[in-house]
C-alpha positions, -999 to +999 in steps of 0.1 A: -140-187+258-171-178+279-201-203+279-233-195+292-245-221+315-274-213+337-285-180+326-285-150+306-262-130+334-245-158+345-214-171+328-188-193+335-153-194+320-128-215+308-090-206+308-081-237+290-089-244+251-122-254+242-135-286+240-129-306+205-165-300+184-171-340+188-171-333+225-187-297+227-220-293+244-246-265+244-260-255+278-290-271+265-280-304+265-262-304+295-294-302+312-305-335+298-282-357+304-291-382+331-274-396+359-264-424+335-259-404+308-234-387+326-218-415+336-214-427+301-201-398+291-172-394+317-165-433+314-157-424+276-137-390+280-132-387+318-097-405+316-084-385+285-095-353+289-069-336+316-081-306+334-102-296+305-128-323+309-127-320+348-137-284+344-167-293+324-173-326+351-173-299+376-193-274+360-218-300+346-229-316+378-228-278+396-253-270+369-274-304+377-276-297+416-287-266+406-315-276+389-322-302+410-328-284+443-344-260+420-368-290+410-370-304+444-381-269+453-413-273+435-444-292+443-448-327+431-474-339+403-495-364+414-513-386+385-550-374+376-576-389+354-557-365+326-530-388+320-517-382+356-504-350+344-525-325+364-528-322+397-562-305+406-545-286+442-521-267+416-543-261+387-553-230+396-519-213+407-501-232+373-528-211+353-535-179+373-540-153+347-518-122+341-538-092+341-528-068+312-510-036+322-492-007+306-456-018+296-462-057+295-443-074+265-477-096+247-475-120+220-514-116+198-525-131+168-526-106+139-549-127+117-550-164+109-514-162+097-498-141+114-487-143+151-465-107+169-451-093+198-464-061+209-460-035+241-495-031+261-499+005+261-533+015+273-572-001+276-594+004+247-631+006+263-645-021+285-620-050+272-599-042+246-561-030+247-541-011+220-509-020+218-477-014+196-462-039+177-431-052+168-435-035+130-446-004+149-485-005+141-507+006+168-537-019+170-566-026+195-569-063+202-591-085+222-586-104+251-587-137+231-560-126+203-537-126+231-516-158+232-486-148+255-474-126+278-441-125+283-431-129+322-407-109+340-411-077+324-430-051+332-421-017+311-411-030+277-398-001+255-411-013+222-384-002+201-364-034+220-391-054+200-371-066+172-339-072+193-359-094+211-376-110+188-338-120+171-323-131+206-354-153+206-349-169+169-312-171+176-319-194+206-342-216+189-335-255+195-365-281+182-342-306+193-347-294+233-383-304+232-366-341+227-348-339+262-375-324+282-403-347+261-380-376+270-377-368+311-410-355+315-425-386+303-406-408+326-419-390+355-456-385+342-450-349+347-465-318+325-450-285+326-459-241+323-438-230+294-418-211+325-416-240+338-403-258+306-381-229+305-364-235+335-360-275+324-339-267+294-324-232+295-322-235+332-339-203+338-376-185+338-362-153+326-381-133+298-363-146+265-358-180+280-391-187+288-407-169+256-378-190+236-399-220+254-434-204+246-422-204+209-411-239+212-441-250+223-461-235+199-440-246+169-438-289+183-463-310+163-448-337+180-436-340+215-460-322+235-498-313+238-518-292+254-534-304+286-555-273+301-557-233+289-565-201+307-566-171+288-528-169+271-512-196+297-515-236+292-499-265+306-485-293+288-480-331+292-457-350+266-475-375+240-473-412+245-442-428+230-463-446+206-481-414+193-446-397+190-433-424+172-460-422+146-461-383+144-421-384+131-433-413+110-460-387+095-433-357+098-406-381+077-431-387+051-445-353+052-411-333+047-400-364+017-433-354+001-424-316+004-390-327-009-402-343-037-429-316-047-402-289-047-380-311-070-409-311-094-418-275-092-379-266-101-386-293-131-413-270-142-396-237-140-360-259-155-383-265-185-403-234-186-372-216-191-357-241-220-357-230-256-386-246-279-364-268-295-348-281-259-378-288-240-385-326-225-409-347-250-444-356-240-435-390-232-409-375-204-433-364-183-451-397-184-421-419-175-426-413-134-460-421-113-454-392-092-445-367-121-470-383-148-497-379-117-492-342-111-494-332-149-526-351-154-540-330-125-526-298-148-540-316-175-573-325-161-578-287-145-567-273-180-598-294-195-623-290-167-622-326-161-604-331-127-621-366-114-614-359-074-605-329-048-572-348-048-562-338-083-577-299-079-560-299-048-527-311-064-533-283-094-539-256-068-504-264-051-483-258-084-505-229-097-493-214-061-456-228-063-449-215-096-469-178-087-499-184-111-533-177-111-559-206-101-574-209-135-579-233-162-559-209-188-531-207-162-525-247-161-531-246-201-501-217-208-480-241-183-487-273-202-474-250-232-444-235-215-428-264-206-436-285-235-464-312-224-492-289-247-480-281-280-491-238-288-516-247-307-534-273-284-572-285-291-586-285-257-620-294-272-607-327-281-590-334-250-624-322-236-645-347-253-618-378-252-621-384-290-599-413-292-574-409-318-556-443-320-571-478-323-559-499-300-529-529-305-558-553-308-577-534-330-555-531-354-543-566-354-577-580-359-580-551-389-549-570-402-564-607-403-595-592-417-581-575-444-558-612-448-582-639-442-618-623-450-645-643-464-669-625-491-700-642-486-720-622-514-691-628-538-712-654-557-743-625-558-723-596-572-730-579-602-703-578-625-704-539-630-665-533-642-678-521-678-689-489-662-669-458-661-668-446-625-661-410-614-650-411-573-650-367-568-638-356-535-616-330-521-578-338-528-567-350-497-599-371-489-583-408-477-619-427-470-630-425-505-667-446-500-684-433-528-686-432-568-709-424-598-716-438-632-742-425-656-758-433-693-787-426-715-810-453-720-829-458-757-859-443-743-843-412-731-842-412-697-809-409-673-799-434-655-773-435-627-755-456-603-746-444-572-717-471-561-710-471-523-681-486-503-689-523-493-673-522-453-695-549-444-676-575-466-651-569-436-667-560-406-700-583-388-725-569-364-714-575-329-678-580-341-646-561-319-641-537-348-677-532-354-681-522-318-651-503-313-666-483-347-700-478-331-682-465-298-663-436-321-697-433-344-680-413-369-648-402-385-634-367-371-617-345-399-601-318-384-576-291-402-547-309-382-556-347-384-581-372-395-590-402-370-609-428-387-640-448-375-623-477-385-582-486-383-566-467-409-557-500-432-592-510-432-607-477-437-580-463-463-573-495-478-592-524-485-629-506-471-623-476-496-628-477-536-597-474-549-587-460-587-579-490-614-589-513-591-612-543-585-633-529-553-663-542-540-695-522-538-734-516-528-744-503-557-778-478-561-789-480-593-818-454-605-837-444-636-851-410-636-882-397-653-881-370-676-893-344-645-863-360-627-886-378-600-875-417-595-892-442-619-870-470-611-845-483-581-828-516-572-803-518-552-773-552-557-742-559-546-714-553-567-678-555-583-668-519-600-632-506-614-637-467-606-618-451-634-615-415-625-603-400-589-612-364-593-613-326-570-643-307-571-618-286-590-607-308-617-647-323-619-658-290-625-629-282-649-638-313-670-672-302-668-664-271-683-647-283-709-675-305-724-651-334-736-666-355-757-651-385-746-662-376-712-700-377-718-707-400-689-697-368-666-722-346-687-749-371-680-747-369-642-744-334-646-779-335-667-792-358-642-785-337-614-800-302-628-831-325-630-829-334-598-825-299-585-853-286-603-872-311-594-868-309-555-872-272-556-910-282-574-913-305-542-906-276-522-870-281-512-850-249-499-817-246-516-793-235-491-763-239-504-732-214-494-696-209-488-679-237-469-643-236-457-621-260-457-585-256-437-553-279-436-525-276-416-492-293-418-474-298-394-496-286-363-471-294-333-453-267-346-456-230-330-461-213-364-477-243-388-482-238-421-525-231-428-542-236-462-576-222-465-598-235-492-634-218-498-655-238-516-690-226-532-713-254-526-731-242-559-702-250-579-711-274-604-691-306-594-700-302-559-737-297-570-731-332-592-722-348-562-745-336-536-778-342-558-766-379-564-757-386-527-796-371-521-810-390-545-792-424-535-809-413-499-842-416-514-836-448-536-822-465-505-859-453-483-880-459-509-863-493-510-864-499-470-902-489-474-915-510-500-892-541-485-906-531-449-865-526-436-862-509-403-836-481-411-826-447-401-849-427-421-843-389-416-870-363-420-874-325-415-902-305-410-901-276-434-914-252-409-937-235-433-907-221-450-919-198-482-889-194-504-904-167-525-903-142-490-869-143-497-867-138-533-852-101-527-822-117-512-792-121-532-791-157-540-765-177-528-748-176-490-769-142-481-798-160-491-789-196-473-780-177-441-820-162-439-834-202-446-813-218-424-820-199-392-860-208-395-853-247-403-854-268-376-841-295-367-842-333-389-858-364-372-854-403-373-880-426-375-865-460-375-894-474-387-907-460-419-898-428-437-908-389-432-911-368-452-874-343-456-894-309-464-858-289-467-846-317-499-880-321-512-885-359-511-904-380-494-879-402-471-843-402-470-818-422-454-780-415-454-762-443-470-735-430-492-707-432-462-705-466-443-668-458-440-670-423-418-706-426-403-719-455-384-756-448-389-752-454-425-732-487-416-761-497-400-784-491-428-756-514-452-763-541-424-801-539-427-801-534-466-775-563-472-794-589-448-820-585-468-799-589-497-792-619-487-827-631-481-821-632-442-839-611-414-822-573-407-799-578-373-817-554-360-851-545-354-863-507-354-863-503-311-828-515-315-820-495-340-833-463-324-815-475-289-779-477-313-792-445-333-794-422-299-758-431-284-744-429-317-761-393-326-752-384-295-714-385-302-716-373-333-733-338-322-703-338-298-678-347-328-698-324-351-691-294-324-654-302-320-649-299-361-667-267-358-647-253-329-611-267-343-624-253-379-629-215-359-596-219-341-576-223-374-593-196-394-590-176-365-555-182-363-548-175-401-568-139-396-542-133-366-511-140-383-523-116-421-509-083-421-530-053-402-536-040-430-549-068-455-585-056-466-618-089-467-643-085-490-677-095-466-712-099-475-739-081-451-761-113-438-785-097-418-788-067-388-783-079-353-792-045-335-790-012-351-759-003-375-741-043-361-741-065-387-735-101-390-713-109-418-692-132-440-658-127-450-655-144-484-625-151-486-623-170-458-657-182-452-659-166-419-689-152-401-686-118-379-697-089-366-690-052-372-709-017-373-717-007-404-724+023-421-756+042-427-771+032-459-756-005-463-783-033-467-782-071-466-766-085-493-741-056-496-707-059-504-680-043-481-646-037-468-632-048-432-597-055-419-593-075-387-586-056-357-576-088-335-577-119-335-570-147-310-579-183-315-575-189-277-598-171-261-621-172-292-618-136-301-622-113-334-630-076-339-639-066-375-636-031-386-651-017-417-632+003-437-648+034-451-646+043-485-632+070-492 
């Protein structure tokens, strides 16, 4: 076996059997063993060894004598004001400069990541060289991309290049750096990379000492830079201390890495699992350092990343796992591996809607609902005799609202508009009133409803309830014949609503006429009058197509989705909307004449003439023209305004204590006073409560919107190619583009249209695409033909 010991063309053999591998030693570490190193060693083996182990003892300490007249050869460092390392006599020869010439074997820096070896081959103007490097690309560099040259050599063929370059890798020892870091130190000593070459391989030749240049340049550690000229430096080892802490920051550096990488192949494990097989939610939550890195996902997915730290830590696993740096990237991640489910709502993430009460909300909802104390029970009115419709849609759960109606001797209608009592439950200032306030309103989206209040309160013992004994705020109103208000009172109340009706069954019953169901024909009566009588006032009837979606099941990839497309000038949902107006205007003309700071909403009418639009089909084509000149409603928390778009002259919305909080704050106002005690709050208070609360509500009132879009959008995607819409032309946007509304989904798009069609028309489209993601849809019309 032949072992090379001091350099590469000297070798020296060995005629008996290699040493065992505990004992074997690279010509690198012979170098560093000391004097009592050495003696260790022999004291250990020395006696067991035979011939074999005096042949290395003989060989080793030739080697050391060697290098140590070698060593004693060379000038001494004396200690400087640089850490004693440099010694200012020397400086100059240490770092005298190689000028560049044809043949010369150069290390340059490519770009910021890239480092090669090339062959000088000729000047390129004043400065520059071209040279050929080791991939065989001819380049002009600068003087100051040079990093090495390679000593020793002096007409490289660059074909040798690569071969080099492996000789080099194949050498490569981190562990070297150790020994000569250890030695150096001792004697305060720094070192040329030939130099270090010479230390550890025992030898300045070319591939030892670039094999040292490239160990050098790799350490983080052991050694730092002390002075540099052009490509040469010399360098003096680190203080032990700073060592010590640098593997301290390596050791938790290379964990980290560890631990990353064992994420990123939890990622791709998941990523490449079947739906059914994928980790829960809950999984990824279980570990800080796991739960961490998919909030960053999370967080970047949402645009809501609260530090550098987490965009920093999203930016690592978009690279690890090949993906673009975008927030669509970390969403279709989240989904692949079983965090997101497909059909994500981002906006709600977006906006934190909370969607739970908390442990202590809901235990306090529970000794409400137990322990409650009425205080108006001795004031209510006895109101039981009545029959009470509650109309709604079919899966409504917060049912806060309910209507009774008769004729009185004289003629004239009169109706009670019953409203849920939550106040018999919930204080001003109390944890659940607060926590309500903080949510402002329900949210109702195709996929989930999350209450104001905790679902037992709000669902339960808050809502009216069918043959029940439910308490109540009840409007009471005689009409005149015109349908304007001749009398209002508002008490507090006990009622047993006897009918739970749809708008479709309501307007069924209504159709029907029954006999026995005259009460229902009276409210009907009551609120033609009421209709006719706002439009008189000037009220703009807008009422259209609105859609309603459920979907069951929504983790699911392919959930089931009901569309429901209700005309708002169906008769039932007429009933209900004029009584819910007029119970606004009772309770302001109540809060006025009382002098009750409420929310009283008002609307300029924006100089709106109806009879402009009389041409217009009545009905959604119609609505559409009124609503984009309307602007926006006002609250004076003081006294009422006029609401030019209903007609009246105040309103305040009252009719849902349950689902909004503004009209929870008009129950607390109107019951104080009730009561004969002072409102809770005044009307700055009010308005200070009235702007947070809006606030979240425009931002609840948007997610509904967007959720509503997705879903609809996401029925249109999954229909057949083919399926034909009937669409109503709404208006031009530019040209032959029209804006329109598919009716049977409720759905407003775009499309060119043919010469000849005019708003209000009637025509055919099929959808082209659509994707609920990215909030796309192209509408085609389809030509008659």
């Amino acid at each position: 076996m032949a072992i090379r010991a001091v350099n590469s063309s000297s070798f020296f053999s060995f005629s008996t059997p290699p040493l065992p591998s505990a004992l074997r030693f690279s010509r690198s570490a012979a170098f560093h063993f000391s004097s009592r190193h050495r003696h260790r060693f022999f004291s250990l083996y020395g006696s067991s060894g035979g011939g074999q182990i005096r042949s290395f003892q003989s060989i080793f300490e030739s080697v050391m004598e060697e290098l140590q007249a070698m060593r004693k050869r060379r000038k001494r460092v004396s200690a400087t004001s640089n850490m004693g390392l440099l010694n200012e006599e020397l400086l100059e020869d240490r770092l005298v400069n190689r000028s560049l010439k044809k043949g010369l074997l150069l290390e340059f820096k490519k770009d910021s990541d890239r480092v090669l070896l090339a062959v000088a081959q000729r000047p390129d103007g004043k400065k520059n060289w071209m040279v050929s490097d080791q991939n065989g690309v001819a380049s002009s560099i600068k003087p100051q991309q040079i990093t090495y040259i390679v000593p020793g050599i002096h007409n490289f063929d660059e074909a040798d290049i690569t071969d080099f370059v492996q000789k080099a890798q194949d050498n490569m020892d981190l562990s070297l750096l150790e020994f000569a870091w250890v030695e150096l130190l001792e004697k305060n000593k720094s070192v040329t990379v030939e130099e270090l070459a010479e230390m550890i391989f025992g030898s300045a030749e070319p591939i030892d000492s670039y094999c040292a240049h490239l160990l050098l340049s790799k350490d983080e550690i052991y050694f730092t830079v002390l002075e540099t000229k052009g490509p040469r430096s010399i360098y003096g080892p680190r203080p032990s201390e700073q060592v010590e802490e640098l593997i301290r920051r390596k050791l938790v550096k290379e964990a980290a890495e560890k631990e990353f990488n064992e994420f990123i192949e939890l990622l791709a494990s998941a990523k490449s699992m079947p739906s059914q097989d994928k980790p829960p939610k809950s999984s990824w939550m279980d570990e800080e350092k796991i739960r961490s890195r998919i909030e960053a996902l999370e967080a970047y997915a949402i645009d809501a990343c609260t530090s550098d730290e987490q965009r920093k830590t999203a930016g690592m696993i978009f690279k690890e796992m090949g993906l673009a740096k975008t927030a669509s990237s970390a969403v279709n991640l989240l989904v692949d591996i079983g965090y997101f489910p497909v059909h994500v709502n981002l906006d709600l993430l977006k906006l934190g809607i909370p969607t739970d009460h908390s442990e202590e909300i809901i235990s306090v909802a529970q000794s409400l609902l137990s322990n409650s104390y009425d205080q108006d029970e001795i004031n209510r009115k006895d109101l039981t005799h009545l029959k009470v419709y509650a109309i709604d849609v079919d899966e409504a759960d917060e049912l806060d609202d309910a209507l009774s109606a008769t004729k009185l001797q004289d003629g004239r209608v009169k109706v009670w508009i019953h409203v849920a009592d939550p106040t018999r439950y919930v204080e001003p200032g109390s944890i659940v009133d607060r926590e309500a306030m903080r949510r402002a309103t329900s949210v109702f989206l195709p996929t989930a409803t999350y209450p104001m209040f905790p679902e037992k309160l709000a669902m339960g013992g808050m809502s009216l309830r069918q043959g029940e004994i439910c308490n109540a705020v009840t409007v009471s109103v005689v009409l005149h014949d015109d349908g304007s208000i001749a009398e209002c009172s508002v008490v507090n109340s006990v009622i047993k609503p006897t009918y739970m009706l749809t708008y479709e069954s309501a307007s069924e019953l209504l159709h029907l006429n029954l006999e026995e169901e005259g009460e229902l024909r009276i409210l009907s009566e009551a609120a033609n009058l009421r209709l006719n009588w706002r439009r008189q006032q000037g009220a703009v009837d807008t009422a259209t197509l609105e859609t309603r979606v459920k979907v069951s099941n929504p983790e699911s990839p392919e959930p089931p989705i009901n569309i429901y497309v209700e005309n708002q000038a169906d008769p039932a949902m007429r009933l209900v909307s004029e009584m819910m107006v007029l119970c606004g205007e009772a309770i302001a003309t109540f809060g006025s004449r009382n002098d009750i700071p409420l929310p009283y909403r008002g609307q300029p009418q924006s100089d709106i003439n109806v009879s402009e639009f009389a041409h217009l089909p009545e009905g959604p084509v119609r609505s559409f023209a009124l609503i984009k000149l309307m602007r926006a409603a006002e609250i004076d928390f003081r006294k009422p305004a006029r609401h030019g778009i209903l007609g009246i002259p105040g309103y305040v919305q009252f009719t849902s204590p349950i689902r909004r909080y503004l009209d929870l704050l008009a129950h607390y106002q109107v019951k104080a006073f009730l009561r004969g005690e002072h409102p809770p709050f005044s009307s700055g208070k009010l308005e200070g409560i009235g702007a947070a609360v809006n606030e979240k509500f425009r931002a609840v009132r948007k997610l509904c919107s967007s959720s509503l879009r997705y879903w609809i959008l996401e029925y249109l995607r999954r229909q057949p190619k083919e399926r034909r819409y009937r669409a109503l032309v709404l208006r031009f946007v530019k040209d032959r583009n029209a804006a329109l509304l598919l009716i049977e989904v409720g759905f407003q798009a775009s499309a060119w249209v043919s010469i000849g069609t005019q708003i209000g028309d009637e025509i055919l489209v099929k959808v082209e695409e659509a994707d609920p993601r990215d909030d796309i849809i192209y509408v085609k019309e389809v030509i008659k033909t």
